[in-house]
C-alpha positions, 0 to 999 in steps of 0.5 A: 353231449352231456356227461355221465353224471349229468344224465344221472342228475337229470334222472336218466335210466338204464335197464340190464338183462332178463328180469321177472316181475313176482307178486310184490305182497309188501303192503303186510308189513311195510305200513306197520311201524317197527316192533319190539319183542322181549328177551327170549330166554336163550340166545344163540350167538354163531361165532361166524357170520360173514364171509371170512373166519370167526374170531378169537374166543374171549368168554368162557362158560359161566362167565357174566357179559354184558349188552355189547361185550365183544365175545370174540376178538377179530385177530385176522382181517377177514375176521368181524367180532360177535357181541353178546346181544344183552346182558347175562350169563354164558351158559354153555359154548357149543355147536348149533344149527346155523343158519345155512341151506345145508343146516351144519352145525357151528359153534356157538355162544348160548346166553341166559340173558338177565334181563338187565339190559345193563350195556358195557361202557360206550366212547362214541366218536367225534366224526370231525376229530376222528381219522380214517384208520380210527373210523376203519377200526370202529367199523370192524370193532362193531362187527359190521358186515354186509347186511344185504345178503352177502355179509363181506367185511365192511371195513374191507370193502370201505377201505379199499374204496378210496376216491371212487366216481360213485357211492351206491346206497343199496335200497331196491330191496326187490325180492318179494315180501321183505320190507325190512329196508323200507320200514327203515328208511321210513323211521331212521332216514336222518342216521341212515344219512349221517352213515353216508357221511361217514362213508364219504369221508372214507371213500371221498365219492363225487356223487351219492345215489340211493337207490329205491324201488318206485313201490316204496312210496314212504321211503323215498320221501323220507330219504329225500327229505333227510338229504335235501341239504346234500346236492351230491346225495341224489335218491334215484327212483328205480322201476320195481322188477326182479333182481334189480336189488342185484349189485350188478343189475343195480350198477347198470340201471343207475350208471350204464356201467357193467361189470367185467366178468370176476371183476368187481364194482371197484375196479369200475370206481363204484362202491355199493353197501346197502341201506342196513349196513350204512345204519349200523355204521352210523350207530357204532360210530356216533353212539358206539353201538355194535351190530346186536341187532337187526330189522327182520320181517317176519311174514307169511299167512300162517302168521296173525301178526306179521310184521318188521321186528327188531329183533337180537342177533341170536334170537330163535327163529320160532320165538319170532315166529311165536312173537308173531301169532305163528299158526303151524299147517301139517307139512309146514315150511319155513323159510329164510329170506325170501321166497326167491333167493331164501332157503328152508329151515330145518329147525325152527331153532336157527338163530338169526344173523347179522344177515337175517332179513326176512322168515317167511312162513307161507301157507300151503295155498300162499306158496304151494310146494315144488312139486316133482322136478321133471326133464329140461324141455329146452324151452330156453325161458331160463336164459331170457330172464338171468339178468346175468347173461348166463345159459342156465341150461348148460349150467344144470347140465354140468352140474348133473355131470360134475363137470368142474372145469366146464362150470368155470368156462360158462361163468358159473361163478357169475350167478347171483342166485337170484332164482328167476330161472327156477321161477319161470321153468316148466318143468320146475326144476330147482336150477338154484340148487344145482348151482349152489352145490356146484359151486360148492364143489368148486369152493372144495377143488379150489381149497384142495387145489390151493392146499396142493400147491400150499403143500407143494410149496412147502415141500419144496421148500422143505427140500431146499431148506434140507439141501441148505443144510445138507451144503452147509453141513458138507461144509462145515465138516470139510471146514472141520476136517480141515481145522482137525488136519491142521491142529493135528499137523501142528500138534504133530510138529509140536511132538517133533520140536517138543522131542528134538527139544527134550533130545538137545536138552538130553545131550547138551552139556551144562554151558560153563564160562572158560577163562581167557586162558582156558580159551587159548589152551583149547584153540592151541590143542585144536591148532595141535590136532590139526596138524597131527592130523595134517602129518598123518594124512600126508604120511599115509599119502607118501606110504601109499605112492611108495608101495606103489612104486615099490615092486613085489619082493623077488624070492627067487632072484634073492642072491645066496646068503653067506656070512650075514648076521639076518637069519634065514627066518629074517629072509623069509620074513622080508620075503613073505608079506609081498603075497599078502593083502597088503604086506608093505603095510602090515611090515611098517605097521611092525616097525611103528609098533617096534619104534613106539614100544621103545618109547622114542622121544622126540629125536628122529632116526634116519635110516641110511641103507635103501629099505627093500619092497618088505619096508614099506610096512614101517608106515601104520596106524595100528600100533602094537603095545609090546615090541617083544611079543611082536617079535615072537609073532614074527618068529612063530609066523616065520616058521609056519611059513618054513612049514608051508613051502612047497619047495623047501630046497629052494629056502634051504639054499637060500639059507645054508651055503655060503654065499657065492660070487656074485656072479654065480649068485646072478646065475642062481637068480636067473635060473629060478623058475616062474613055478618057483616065484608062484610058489614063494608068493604063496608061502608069503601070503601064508607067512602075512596071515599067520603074522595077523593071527599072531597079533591077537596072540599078546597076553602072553608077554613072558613067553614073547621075552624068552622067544625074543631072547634066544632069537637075539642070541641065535641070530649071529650065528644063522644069519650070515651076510648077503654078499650076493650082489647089489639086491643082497646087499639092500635087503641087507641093509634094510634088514640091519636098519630094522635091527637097528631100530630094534635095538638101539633107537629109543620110541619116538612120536609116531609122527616122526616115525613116519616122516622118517619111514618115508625118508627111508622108503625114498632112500631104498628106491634110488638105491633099488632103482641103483642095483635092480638085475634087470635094469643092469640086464 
């Protein structure tokens, strides 16, 4: 079984779908050679004319230009310049009828030209130095687009196109009337085959086939002679039918391939650029020609001389229709393209494009008007002849109903335009122009739907980017905060040292440097302090174990006072401070202040008689400056306490008779009442309070001299001796101890003073423990 490529070298054909077969009407124009026109005097220049955008404008109004200059520069990749046709001068930058079925205007570059023909510099290309890119980029610097109706990027398709199965040179040129591609075949067969070896080196195909139509007789010859030395270029001879000039038809006719629905030619390893194209490469790149120009066929029998022109991008269509002996009828149309997939002008001032190939110009009888369109009799002639394989019925049917998405399920998309419907139906309804405002409407939904989601996108990722931010600036004030927190803790604690420092500097005292024997004078002076203190603190134990055990003075038991030199005031005195808050302490506290008032020195007294309850007042801490004036206190208080007695026969006893025997003395104590020891409690506690109220009484110091005076001289004589018993004598004893020290004993450390109180103390509780009534009871 042979491979595809050998059925295709032995000649073999295939057919496609559907088909019509139009009067041809090319022997007008096809046996004529090529003509040459003058310049007109305005050429108008669209900047967009191919699929895609226009470029970037480089000229302004009033600037010269020369042949070939580019005007716009192609900034985007589906962006091809435009190139000022001749030279002149740019008169103004402007919108003009385009050359498009809904006659909308674009903007356009009008050109005065000069008449110079004066070209910009040109650098052709050496073909056998040149790289792909730099072949790709002449390409799209030229401006080169489809010129077989569609107008798509030639240096898109061809750069994708890269060792592809099969080259197609689109020659059919099947629709009625246009010659353009033959007549060009017939004049620059040998440049139409350079383009194609320049295509080769692009897309490294295994085979060329150039396909032309069998009524084109002269360019066939002429492509086969020009490819006679290219066994891989091969001229394929098709049967003349309508469409088969289709890049689809075309495909299936020459390889039996058929292209997917919404796929392309590529994805089959076909690649198709038509006749018109590959010429303008070669141009642009052999003799750095942009695309300024074009073969157009100009024909129609209102036309005298009908013919191909050659004729400049921007020229006006009724300047060619004038160059062509053009005789207007009332009601005259004029057409762009072909009768079949052309449209009507609405001005005879559209330019021509780089997609221009024919301007028809018909006759009322040539080519009669639509008359008016009727209702679909369902006749089904529509379906057999798309060469698409569509239902064109059911296609004008959602078009009348704007149904978008049932369009898209019957593969609107797929219709190539070609009008064979329109052509065969009955009831003459423009079924081409249904689908080409259907189409549009979808071109709109699916710019509306691609902003929407373009929109969307962007809205969300408006809102991410915000929530972003928003995060980061949570967290950056959490991280200042935070930084803020610890420089105001650290500033706070260095406040605080800052203070404690400047407190510490505030109180230190300026360090001096002592001397060694300033150094062990302060360590003895602190040795000296602690013992000091060491003695007073044992001192004050011993006071506190003595008053302990020491019982409350009993005023009731005391025996009778008879020939003792202690007065009744002394007795009273040493009775009194027993009720008080604490009267053995206040009594020592007298007797210190007494010892340090008469500025003992350093010898210690002991005192020999056994000191009553009243002597544990020689131990205090409180010392009393004055001895005189303390002893005029003592008087004072002794006699507010003679006043307070609630029973003052019992102290009258006690002080004025005799004292008895001993036994009537023990009689005497038994036969006190418990009223009666209340009672002196009472008047002791009266007597201790009156003793601390006369302690602030010290100013007066004369008066506490005389006071003491006269008590030293009375107390001889009013204080007789206690002879009553063992308890007498003691109190006796203490009494004179006191006096003693009173009167004889020079101050001495209180330190030793108190040593010597507790001595004392001891002393008086063997002997109390000696001589108490009740242990002898």
């Amino acid at each position: 079984m042979q491979s595809l490529f050998q059925q295709i070298k032995a000649g073999q054909l295939w057919d496609f779908h559907g088909g019509i077969h139009p009067p041809a009407r090319k022997q007008q124009t096809s046996q004529k050679p090529i003509g040459r026109l003058s310049l007109p005097d305005r050429l108008y220049v669209p900047l967009r004319q191919h699929i895609g955008v226009p470029g970037s404008l480089l000229v302004a109004v009033g600037q010269q230009v020369l042949k070939g200059q580019p005007l716009t520069l192609a900034d985007n990749a589906m962006a091809v310049p435009v190139h000022a046709p001749t030279s002149g001068t740019v008169l103004a930058i402007e919108p003009h009828i385009a050359p498009h079925p809904s006659a909308l205007p674009e903007l356009c570059v009008v050109i005065a030209p000069d008449g110079l023909e004066q070209w910009r510099e040109r650098q052709p290309l050496n073909l056998a130095e040149c790289d792909r890119l730099s072949l790709l980029q002449r390409i799209q610097d030229a401006g080169i687009a489809g010129m077989g109706g569609a107008g798509f990027p030639t240096h898109l398709k061809t750069g994708a196109a890269n060792g592809v199965d099969y080259l197609i040179i689109n020659a059919v040129e099947c629709e009625p009337y246009i010659s353009a591609d033959d007549v060009l075949m017939q004049e620059f067969a040998t440049t139409i085959v350079k383009g194609i070896d320049i295509l080769c080196e692009l897309s490294g195909p295994k085979a060329v086939l150039i396909g032309i139509e069998d009524d084109k007789p002269g360019a066939i010859a002429a492509m086969q002679a020009a490819c006679s030395q290219r066994e891989q270029y091969l001229v394929k001879t098709v049967p003349a039918k309508y469409p088969s000039g289709g890049e689809k038809q075309l495909i299936q006719l020459l390889t039996s391939k058929e292209v997917p629905a919404g796929r392309r030619p590529l994805d089959i390893g076909i690649v198709m650029q038509n006749v018109g194209t590959v010429f303008a490469i070669a141009q642009a790149v052999l003799e750095d020609m942009p695309l300024i120009s074009r073969i157009v066929t100009v024909v129609g029998d209102s036309l005298t001389q009908p013919q191909n022109v050659l004729a400049l991008i921007g020229t006006p269509v009724g300047y060619l229709l004038d160059a062509c002996g053009f005789s207007p009828e009332p009601a005259q149309r004029i057409i762009m393209g072909g009768p079949m997939m052309g449209f009507t002008l609405p001005s005879v001032s559209v330019p021509v494009v780089k997609t221009s190939n024919c301007i028809l110009a018909p006759s009322q009888a040539e080519l009669p008007s639509a008359n008016n369109e009727m209702d679909c009799i369902r006749c089904g002639a529509c379906a057999e002849v798309c060469p698409a394989v569509l239902l064109p019925q059911q296609l004008l049917w959602y078009s009348k109903a704007k149904d978008l998405d049932k369009l898209k399920e019957y593969h609107l998309a797929d219709c190539i335009e070609c009008g064979a419907c329109a052509y065969v139906c009955p009831s003459e309804i423009p079924l081409v122009h249904y689908y080409r405002v259907a189409k549009a409407e979808i071109r709109e939904q699916s710019r509306d739907e691609l902003k929407a989601e373009q929109a969307k996108a962007r809205f969300e990722a408006r809102n991410e980017r915000l929530e972003q931010d928003k995060q980061q600036r949570a967290a950056r004030n959490q991280a200042l905060a935070l930084q803020r927190q610890q420089l105001m803790a650290e500033q706070h604690k260095g406040r605080e040292i800052e203070q404690a420092q400047q407190r510490v500097d505030a109180t230190a005292e300026p360090v001096q440097e002592l001397s060694k024997e300033q150094i062990i004078a302060l360590r003895e002076q602190k040795k000296a302090e602690a013992r000091a203190y060491q003695a007073q603190k044992t001192a004050q134990q011993s006071t506190a174990d003595t008053v302990e055990v020491v019982e409350a003075p009993q005023v009731a038991d005391a025996p009778e006072v008879a020939g003792n030199s202690v007065s009744s005031e002394a007795v009273a005195t040493a009775t009194a401070p027993e009720t008080a808050a604490d009267p053995r302490a206040a009594a020592v506290a007298a007797a210190i202040a007494r010892a340090k008032a008469k500025k003992a020195q350093t010898e210690s007294v002991e005192v020999p008689v056994a000191a009553p309850p009243v002597t544990a007042a020689l131990v205090t801490t409180e010392p009393v400056l004055d001895t005189r004036a303390a002893a005029v206190a003592a008087a004072i208080a002794r006699a507010k306490a003679k006043k307070a007695q609630a029973e003052p026969a019992a102290v009258a006893v006690a002080a004025t008779n005799p004292a008895p025997a001993p036994e009537a003395n023990a009689t005497d104590a038994a036969a006190v009442s418990d009223n009666d020891r209340e009672a002196v409690k009472r008047q002791a506690l009266a007597a201790a309070i009156a003793r601390a109220q006369a302690k602030r009484q010290q100013a007066n110091t004369e008066a506490a001299m005389d006071a003491h005076a006269a008590l030293s001289d009375e107390r001889p004589a009013t204080a007789p001796d206690i002879v009553a018993g063992p308890l007498a004598t003691a109190n006796t004893a203490a009494v004179n101890a006191i006096t003693a020290a009173e009167d004889h004993i020079p101050a001495v450390d209180p330190r030793k003073a108190a040593i010597a109180a507790a001595i004392a103390r001891a002393k008086a509780k063997q002997q109390l423990s000696a001589t108490d009534p009740k242990d002898q009871a």
